[in-house]
N, C-alpha and C positions, 0 to 999 in steps of 0.2 A: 466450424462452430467455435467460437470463442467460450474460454472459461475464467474466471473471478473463482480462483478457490486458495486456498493454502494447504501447500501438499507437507505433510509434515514428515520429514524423515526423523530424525531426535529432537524427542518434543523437549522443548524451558519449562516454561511453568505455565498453566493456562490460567486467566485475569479474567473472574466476570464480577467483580469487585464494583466497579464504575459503572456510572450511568450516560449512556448516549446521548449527546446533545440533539436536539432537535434538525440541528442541517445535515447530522450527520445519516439520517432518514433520506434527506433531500437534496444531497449535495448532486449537481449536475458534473457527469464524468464525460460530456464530450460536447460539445458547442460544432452544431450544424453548418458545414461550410468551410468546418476545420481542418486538415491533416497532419498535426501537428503527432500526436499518436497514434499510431497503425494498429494496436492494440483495442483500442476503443471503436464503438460509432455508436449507431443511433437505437440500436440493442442493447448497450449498456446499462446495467439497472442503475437505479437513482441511489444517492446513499452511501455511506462506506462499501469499496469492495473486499473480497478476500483476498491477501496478501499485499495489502495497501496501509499506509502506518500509521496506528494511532498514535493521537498526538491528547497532551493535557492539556485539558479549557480552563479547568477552573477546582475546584475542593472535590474530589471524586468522580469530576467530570471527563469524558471523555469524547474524541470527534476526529475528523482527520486531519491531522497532522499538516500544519502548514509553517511558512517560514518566524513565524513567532511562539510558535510550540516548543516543549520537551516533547523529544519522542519516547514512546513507551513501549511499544515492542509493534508487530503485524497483528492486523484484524485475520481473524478467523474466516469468517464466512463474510458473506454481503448482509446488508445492514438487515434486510428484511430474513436471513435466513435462505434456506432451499425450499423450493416451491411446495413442498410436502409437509412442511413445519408452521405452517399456518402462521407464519410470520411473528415466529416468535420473539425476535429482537420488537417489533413493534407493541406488541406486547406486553414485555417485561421491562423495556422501555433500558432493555442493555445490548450489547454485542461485544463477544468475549474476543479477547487478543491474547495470544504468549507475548513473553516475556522473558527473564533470562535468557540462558544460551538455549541454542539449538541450529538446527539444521533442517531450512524449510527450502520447498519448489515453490517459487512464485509464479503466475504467468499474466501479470499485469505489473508494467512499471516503464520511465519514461523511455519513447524510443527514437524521441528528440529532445535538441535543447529545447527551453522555454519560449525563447524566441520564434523555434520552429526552422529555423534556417540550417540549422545542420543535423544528420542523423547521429546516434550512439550506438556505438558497438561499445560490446561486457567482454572483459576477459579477465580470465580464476587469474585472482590475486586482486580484481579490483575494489578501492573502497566504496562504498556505496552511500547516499546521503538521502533526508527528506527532501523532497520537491514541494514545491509552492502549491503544488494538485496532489500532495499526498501518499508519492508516487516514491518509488526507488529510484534515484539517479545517481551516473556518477561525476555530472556536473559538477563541479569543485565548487565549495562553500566562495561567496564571496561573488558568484557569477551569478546577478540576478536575485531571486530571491530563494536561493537556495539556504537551507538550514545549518548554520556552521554548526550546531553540537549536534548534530546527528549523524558523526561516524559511527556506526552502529553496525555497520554488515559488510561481511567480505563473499565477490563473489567465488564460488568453489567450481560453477558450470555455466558456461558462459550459453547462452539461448544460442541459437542457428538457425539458419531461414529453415529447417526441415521440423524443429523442435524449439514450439517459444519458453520452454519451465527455462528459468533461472534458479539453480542453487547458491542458497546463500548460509550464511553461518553469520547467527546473531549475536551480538556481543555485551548487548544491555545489560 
């Protein structure tokens, strides 16, 4: 079973301040025929995931985090919420992120380059940046359409094929 969540060990500050942009309901997280993410498939909900980065649209705007965005900290939950919450981001038409520091378990972020031609391995100590998909990489700014101001996380727990959480420590 795969999980879209953010595990919060020391929480920043939590952000429901801003409003979701409408793709950020609709953003597609895995393109059929791909395996570029091993993370991802056809299970994936539609939407901002949990622990995936918001990024700034626009005046209080918020969506995911791509290579022309400020980053502003991790999405909390998936766009829609947990199936129990009657989809509340849809709703209220937000979905909350931390911000400042803290110390979060991810378990969705890139586990290739962009390209797809080569895999990524994490290891504590790495910087971590925005991906073009919103994603934690630690594809170095300048490769692709990676986000140069988004050093923003260090990893602390590097994933293993037994255990995909990555600990990170935010810096925003």
């Amino acid at each position: 079973m795969k999980t879209f969540e953010l595990k919060i060990y020391y929480r920043g500050h939590n952000n429901s301040l801003y409003e979701l942009e409408s793709a950020g309901f609709t953003k597609l997280n895995y393109i059929p025929g791909t395996t570029v993410n091993s993370l991802l498939d056809e299970y994936t909900p539609k939407g901002v995931l949990g622990g995936s980065i918001a990024g700034l649209k626009g005046d209080l705007l918020v969506g995911a985090c791509d290579s022309n965005d400020k980053a502003l900290g991790l999405f909390i939950n998936n766009a829609a919420g947990y199936e129990w919450e009657n989809d509340y981001a849809e709703a209220s038409g937000k979905a909350p992120f931390v911000n400042g520091q803290g110390t979060y378990g991810v378990f969705v972020y890139e586990t290739h380059n962009e390209a797809g031609s080569a895999a990524l391995s994490y290891a504590a100590g790495d910087y971590l940046y925005c991906s073009v998909n919103g994603l934690l990489t630690k594809e170095a700014p300048g490769s692709n359409n990676v986000n140069p101001d988004s050093k923003f996380w260090v990893v602390v727990k590097a994933p293993t094929s037994t255990d995909s959480e990555m600990i990170v420590e935010q810096r925003i």
